[in-house]
C-alpha positions as CSV (number, residue, x, y, z in Angstrom):
1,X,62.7,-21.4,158.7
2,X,60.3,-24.8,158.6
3,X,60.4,-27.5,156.7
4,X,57.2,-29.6,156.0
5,X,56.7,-33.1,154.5
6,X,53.3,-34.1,153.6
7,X,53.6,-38.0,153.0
8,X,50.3,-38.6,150.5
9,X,49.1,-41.5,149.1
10,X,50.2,-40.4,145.7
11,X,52.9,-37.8,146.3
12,X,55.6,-36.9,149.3
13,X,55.8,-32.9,149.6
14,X,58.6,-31.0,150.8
15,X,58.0,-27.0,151.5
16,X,60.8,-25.2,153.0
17,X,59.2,-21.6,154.1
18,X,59.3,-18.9,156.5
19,X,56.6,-18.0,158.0
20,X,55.5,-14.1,159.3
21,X,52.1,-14.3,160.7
22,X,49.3,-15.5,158.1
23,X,52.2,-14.6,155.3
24,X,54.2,-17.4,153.7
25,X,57.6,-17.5,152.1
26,X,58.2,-19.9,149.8
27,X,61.9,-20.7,149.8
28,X,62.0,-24.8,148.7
29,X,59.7,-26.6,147.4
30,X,59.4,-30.1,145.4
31,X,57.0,-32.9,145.2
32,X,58.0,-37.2,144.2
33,X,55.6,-39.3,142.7
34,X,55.7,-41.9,145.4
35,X,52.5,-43.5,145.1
36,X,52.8,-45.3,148.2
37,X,49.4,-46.8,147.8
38,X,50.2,-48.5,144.4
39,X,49.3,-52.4,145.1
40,X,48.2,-52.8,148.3
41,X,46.1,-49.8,149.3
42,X,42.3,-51.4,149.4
43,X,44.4,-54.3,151.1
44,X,45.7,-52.2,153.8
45,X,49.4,-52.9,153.5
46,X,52.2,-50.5,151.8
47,X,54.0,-52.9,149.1
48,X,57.5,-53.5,149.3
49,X,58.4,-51.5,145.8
50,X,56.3,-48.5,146.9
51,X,58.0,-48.9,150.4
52,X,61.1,-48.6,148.5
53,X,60.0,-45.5,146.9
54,X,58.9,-43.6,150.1
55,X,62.2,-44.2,151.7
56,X,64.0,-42.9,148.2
57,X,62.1,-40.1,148.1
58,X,62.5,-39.1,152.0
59,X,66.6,-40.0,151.4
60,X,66.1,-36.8,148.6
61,X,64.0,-34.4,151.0
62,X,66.5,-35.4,154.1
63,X,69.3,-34.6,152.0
64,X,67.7,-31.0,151.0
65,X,66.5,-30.1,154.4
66,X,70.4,-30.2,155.4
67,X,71.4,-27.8,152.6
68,X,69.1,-24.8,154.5
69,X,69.2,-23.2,158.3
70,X,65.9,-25.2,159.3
71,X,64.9,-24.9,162.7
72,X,62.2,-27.3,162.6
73,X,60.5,-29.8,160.4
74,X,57.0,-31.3,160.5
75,X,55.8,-34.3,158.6
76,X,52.7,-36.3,158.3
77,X,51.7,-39.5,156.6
78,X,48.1,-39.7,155.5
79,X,45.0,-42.2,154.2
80,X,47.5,-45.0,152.6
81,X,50.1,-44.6,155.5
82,X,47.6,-44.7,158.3
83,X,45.5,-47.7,157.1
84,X,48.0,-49.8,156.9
85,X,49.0,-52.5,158.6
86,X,52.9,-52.1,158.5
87,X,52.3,-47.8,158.1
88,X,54.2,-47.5,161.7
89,X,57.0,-49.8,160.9
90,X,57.9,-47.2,157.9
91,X,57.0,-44.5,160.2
92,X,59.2,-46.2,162.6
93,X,62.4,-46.8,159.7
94,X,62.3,-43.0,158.4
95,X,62.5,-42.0,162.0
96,X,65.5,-43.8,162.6
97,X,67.1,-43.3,159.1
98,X,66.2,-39.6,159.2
99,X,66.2,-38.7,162.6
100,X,62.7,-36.6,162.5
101,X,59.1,-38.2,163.5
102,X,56.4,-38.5,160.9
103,X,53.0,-38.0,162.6
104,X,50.3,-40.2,161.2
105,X,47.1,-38.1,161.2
106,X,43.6,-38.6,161.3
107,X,41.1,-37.8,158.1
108,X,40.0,-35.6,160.5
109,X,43.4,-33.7,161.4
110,X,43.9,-34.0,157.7
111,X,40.8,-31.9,156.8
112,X,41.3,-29.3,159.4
113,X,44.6,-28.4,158.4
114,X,43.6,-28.6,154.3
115,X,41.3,-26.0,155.3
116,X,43.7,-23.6,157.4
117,X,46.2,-24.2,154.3
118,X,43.5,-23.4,151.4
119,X,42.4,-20.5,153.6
120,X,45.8,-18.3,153.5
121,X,45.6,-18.8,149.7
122,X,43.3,-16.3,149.4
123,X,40.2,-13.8,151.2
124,X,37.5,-16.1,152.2
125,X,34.3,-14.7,151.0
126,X,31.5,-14.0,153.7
127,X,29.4,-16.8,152.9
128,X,29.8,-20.0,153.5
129,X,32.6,-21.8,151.2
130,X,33.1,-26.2,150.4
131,X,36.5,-27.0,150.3
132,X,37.4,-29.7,148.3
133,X,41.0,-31.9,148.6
134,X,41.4,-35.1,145.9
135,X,44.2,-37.5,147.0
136,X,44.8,-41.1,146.3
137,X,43.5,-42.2,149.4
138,X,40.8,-39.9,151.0
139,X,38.8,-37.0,149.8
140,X,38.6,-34.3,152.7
141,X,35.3,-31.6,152.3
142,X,35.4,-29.1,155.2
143,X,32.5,-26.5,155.2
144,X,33.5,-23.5,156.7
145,X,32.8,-19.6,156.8
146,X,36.0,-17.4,156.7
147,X,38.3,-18.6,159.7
148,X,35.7,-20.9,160.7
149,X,35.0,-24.6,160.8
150,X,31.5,-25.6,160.5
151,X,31.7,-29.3,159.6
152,X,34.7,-31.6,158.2
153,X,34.7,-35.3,157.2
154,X,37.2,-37.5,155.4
155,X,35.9,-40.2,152.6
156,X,38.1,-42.9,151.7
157,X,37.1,-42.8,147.8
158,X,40.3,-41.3,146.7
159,X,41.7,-41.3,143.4
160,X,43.8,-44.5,144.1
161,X,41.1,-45.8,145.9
162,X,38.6,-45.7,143.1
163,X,41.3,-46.3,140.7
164,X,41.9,-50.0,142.1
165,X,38.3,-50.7,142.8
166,X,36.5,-50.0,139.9
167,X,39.7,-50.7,137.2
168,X,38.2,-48.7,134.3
169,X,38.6,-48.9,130.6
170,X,41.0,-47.1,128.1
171,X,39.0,-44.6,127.6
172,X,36.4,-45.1,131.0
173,X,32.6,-46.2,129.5
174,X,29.7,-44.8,130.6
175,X,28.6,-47.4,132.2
176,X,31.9,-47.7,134.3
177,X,31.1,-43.5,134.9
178,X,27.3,-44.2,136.2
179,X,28.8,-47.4,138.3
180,X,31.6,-44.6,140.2
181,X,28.8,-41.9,141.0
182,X,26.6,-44.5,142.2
183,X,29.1,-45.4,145.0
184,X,29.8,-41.5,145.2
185,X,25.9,-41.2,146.0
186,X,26.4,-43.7,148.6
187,X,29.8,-42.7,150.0
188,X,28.8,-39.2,150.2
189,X,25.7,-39.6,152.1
190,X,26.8,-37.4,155.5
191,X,27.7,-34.5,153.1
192,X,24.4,-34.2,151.1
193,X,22.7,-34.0,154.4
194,X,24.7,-31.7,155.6
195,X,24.6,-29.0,152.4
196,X,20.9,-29.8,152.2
197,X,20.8,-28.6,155.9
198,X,22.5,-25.7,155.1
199,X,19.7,-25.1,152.3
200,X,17.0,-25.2,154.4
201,X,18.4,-22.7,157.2
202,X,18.5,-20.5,154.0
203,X,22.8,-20.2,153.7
204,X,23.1,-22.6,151.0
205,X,26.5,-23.5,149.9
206,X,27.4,-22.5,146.7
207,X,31.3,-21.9,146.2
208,X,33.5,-24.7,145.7
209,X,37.1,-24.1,146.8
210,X,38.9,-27.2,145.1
211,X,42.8,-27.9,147.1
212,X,46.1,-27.8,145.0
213,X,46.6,-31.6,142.9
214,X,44.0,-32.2,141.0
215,X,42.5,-28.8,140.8
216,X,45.9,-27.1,139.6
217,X,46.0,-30.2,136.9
218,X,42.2,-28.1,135.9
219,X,43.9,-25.0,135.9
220,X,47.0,-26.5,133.4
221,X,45.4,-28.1,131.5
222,X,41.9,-25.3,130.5
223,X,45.5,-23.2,130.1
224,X,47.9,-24.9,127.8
225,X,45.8,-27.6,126.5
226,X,42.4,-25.6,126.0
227,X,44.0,-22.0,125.7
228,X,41.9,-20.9,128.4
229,X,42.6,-17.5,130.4
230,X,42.0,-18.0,133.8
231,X,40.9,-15.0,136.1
232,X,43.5,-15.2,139.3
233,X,42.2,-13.7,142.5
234,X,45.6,-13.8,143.5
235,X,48.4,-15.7,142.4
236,X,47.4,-18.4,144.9
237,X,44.0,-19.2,144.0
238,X,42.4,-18.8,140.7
239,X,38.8,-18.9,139.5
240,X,37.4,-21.3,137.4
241,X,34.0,-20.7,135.4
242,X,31.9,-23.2,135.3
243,X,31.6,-23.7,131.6
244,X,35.5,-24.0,131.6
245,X,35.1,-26.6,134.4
246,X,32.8,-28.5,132.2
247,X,35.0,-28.4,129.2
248,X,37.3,-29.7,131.2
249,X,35.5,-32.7,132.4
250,X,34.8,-33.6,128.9
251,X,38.2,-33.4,127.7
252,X,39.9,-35.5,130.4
253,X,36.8,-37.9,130.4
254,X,36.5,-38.8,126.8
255,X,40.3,-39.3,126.7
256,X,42.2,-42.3,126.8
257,X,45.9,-43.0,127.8
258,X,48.4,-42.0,125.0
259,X,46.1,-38.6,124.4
260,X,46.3,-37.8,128.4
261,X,50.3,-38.7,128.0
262,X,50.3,-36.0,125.6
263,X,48.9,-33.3,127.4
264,X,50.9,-30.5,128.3
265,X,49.2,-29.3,131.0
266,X,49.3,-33.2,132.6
267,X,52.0,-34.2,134.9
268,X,53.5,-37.9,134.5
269,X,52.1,-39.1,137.8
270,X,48.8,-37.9,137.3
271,X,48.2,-39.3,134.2
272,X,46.2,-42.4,135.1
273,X,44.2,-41.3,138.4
274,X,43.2,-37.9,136.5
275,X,39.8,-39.2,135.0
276,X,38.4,-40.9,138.8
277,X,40.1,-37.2,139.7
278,X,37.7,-35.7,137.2
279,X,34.6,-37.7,138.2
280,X,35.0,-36.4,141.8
281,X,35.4,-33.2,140.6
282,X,32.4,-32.8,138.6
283,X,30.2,-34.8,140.9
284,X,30.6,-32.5,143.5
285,X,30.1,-29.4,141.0
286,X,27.1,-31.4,139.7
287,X,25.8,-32.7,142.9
288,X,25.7,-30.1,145.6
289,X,24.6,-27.1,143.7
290,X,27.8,-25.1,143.0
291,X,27.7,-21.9,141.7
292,X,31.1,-20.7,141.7
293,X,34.8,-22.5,141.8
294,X,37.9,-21.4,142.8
295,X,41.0,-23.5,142.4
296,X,43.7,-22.7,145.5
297,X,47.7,-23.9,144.9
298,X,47.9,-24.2,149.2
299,X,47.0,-27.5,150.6
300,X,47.9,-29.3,153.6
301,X,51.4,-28.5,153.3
302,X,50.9,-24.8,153.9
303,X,48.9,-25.5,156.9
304,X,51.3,-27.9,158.5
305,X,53.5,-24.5,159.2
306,X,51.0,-23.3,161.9
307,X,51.2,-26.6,163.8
């Protein structure tokens, strides 16, 4: 039995599973709105509130860990953790505390193991597939063709990110919208190229696996907000029309703060990042010439059990 901790920028993740070859058994699981980014994450530094938080919420997960026969535990801190400047002195405290190591991985480690995660969710088609994975602090887009790797890259325009940057209104304007995907155009530069590569070797890209978060928010709210019936290839990963998607988009978009806290299928914590969430979304849908979306409930979490 593993334990895995995936230390976000918005949320810590505990999974407690076995694991038998590409099968996973869920025995634990539980997620803490952290948001270790909140204040100082387009300064570099983790505040001393959400500092407080992380080592809270890793005093819970220590404290669960201990109740089951784990032989091994795993953890790694992503974007807010390993851009800032005191992210190894709280590496450095839960270590001590704790008495397990937190690895802080690159946006490049980050995408390759979103990608092994997503991929045990379901059977990969035989074409080429974008996977997609919104956090606070980086966006992770992997192109890859069943096992396969093709090309990976992590943007720092996560949800946080865009969140603090741009400060949109109550609900967002239009001009505030044209303003984001602007900076998306730019940000996103290295991936256009690379689909529009992919285009003119004739294997264009047009399935868009989205990661857990964000794209299970999609998936709860079309369900118990839009009483939507969402086709599920298996109970791990879901398909999503694209008329659904855009319903969607226009729901959370045109909404402002007391409607979204009202939302059934809306967790708390997601609340205010899910309309920069959104944008992302539907840019990329919009954008790169999808065709077809599939929303996965494995993430990084489930591929941090094959490391």
């Amino acid at each position: 039995m593993k334990a895995v901790l995936d230390l976000g920028t918005n949320t810590f993740h505990l999974l407690i599973a076995e694991q038998n070859g590409a099968t996973i058994s869920e025995v634990y699981q539980k997620q803490i709105p952290v948001k270790i980014g909140a204040g100082g994450i387009n300064q570099g530094f983790i505040s001393n509130a959400a500092y407080a938080r992380g080592i809270a919420a890793l005093e819970e997960f220590s404290a669960t860990i201990k109740q089951y026969p784990v032989q091994s535990i795993v953890a790694t801190g992503t974007s807010a953790i390993r851009n800032a400047k005191n992210g190894a002195e709280f590496l450095e405290e839960i270590a001590v505390k704790f008495g397990f190591k937190v690895q802080s991985i690159s946006g490049e480690m980050e995408a390759s193991l979103i990608y092994k995660g997503v991929s045990l969710s379901f059977p990969f088609p035989d074409q080429p597939v974008l996977v997609m994975d919104i956090g606070g602090g980086s966006v992770e887009f992997i192109i890859g063709k069943k096992e396969e790797i093709l090309w990976k890259q992590s943007f720092e325009i996560g949800a946080a990110r865009l969140l603090d940057k741009f400060k949109p209104s109550n609900p967002i304007s239009e001009e505030e919208i044209i303003a984001i995907e602007h900076y998306l155009n730019e940000a996103l530069q290295p991936l256009s190229a690379e689909l529009d590569r992919h285009k003119n070797t004739g294997k264009p890209v047009q399935i868009l696996i989205g990661s857990a978060g964000s794209f299970e928010t999609l998936l709860d709210v079309l369900s118990l907000d839009l009483n939507k019936e969402i086709k599920a290839i298996i109970p791990f990963a879901k398909q999503v029309s694209l008329a659904d998607a855009a319903l969607f988009y226009q729901f959370i978009i045109g909404s402002n703060q007391s409607q979204r806290e009202e939302m059934k299928g809306l967790l708390d914590f997601r609340v205010d990042m899910i309309v920069v969430a959104t944008l992302l979304m539907r840019y990329a849908q919009n954008s790169f010439g999808i065709k077809q979306m599939i929303a996965s409930h494995y993430a990084l979490k489930e591929g941090l059990l094959f490391l």
